[in-house]
C-alpha positions as a LaTeX table, in Angstrom:
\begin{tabular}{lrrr}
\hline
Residue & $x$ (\AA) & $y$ (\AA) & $z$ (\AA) \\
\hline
Unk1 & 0.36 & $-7.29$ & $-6.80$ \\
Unk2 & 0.90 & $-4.58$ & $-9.73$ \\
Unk3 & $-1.37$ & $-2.10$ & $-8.27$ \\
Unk4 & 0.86 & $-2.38$ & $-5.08$ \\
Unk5 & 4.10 & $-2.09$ & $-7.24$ \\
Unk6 & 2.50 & 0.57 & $-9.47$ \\
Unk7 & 2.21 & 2.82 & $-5.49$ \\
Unk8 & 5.31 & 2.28 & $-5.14$ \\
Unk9 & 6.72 & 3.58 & $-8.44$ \\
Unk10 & 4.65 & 6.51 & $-7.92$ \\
Unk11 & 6.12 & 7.09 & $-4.50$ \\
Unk12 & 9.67 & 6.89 & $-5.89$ \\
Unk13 & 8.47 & 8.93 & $-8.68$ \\
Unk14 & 7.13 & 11.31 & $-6.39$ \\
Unk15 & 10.26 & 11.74 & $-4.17$ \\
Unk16 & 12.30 & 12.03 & $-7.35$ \\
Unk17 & 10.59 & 15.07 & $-8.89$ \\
Unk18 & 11.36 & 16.81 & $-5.45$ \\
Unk19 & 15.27 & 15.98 & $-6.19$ \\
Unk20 & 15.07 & 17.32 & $-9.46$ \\
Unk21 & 15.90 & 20.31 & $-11.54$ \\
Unk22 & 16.29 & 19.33 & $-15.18$ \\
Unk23 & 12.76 & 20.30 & $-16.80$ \\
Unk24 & 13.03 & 17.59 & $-19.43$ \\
Unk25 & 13.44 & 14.48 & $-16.65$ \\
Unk26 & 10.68 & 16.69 & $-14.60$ \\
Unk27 & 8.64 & 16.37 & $-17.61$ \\
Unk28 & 8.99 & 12.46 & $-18.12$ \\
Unk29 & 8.81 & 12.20 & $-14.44$ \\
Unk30 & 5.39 & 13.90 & $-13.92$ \\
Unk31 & 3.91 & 12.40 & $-17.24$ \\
Unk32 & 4.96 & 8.72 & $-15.86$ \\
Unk33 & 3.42 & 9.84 & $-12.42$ \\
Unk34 & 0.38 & 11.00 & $-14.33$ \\
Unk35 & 0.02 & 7.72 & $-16.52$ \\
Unk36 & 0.27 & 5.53 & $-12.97$ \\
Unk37 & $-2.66$ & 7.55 & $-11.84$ \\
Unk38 & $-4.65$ & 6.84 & $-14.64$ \\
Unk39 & $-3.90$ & 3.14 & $-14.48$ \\
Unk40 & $-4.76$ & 3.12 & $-11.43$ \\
Unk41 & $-7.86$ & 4.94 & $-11.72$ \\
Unk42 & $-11.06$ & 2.43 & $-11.89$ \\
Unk43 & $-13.23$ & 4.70 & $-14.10$ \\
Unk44 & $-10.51$ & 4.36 & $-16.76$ \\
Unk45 & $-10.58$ & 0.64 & $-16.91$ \\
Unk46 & $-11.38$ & $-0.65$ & $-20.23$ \\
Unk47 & $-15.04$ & $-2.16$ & $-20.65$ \\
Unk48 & $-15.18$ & $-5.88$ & $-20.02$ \\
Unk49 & $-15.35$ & $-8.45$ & $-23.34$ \\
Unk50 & $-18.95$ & $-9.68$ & $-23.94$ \\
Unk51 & $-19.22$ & $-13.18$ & $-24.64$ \\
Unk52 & $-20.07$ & $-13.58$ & $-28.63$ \\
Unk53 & $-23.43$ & $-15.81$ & $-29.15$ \\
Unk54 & $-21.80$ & $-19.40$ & $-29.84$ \\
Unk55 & $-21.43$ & $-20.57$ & $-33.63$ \\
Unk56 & $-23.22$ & $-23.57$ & $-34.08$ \\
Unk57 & $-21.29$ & $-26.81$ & $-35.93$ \\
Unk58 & $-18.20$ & $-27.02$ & $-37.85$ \\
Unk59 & $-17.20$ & $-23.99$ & $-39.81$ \\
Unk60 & $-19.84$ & $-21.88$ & $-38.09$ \\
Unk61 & $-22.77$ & $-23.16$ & $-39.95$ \\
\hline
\end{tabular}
């Protein structure tokens, strides 16, 4: 469901940075457009947690 809202923004973001003409909104535009992209991005997923080795009895002893 956020990937699918994340498109969107980008779409909106997209069509925005057509309408626009200030350089410092085109500059948070494209670098929100940017950071989307990289979200969305698989090889920029953080590593998944291993699972630590179980402490044995109370207090970890």
């Amino acid at each position: 469901m956020y990937r699918s809202e994340l498109h969107a923004l980008s779409a909106a973001i997209t069509a925005a940075l057509a309408k626009s003409t200030d350089h410092e909104t085109r500059a948070h535009l494209e670098a929100s457009r940017d950071e989307i992209t990289k979200i969305l991005d698989p090889k920029f997923l953080p590593p998944a947690p291993t699972a630590a080795p179980a402490a044995g009895g109370r207090g970890g002893e």
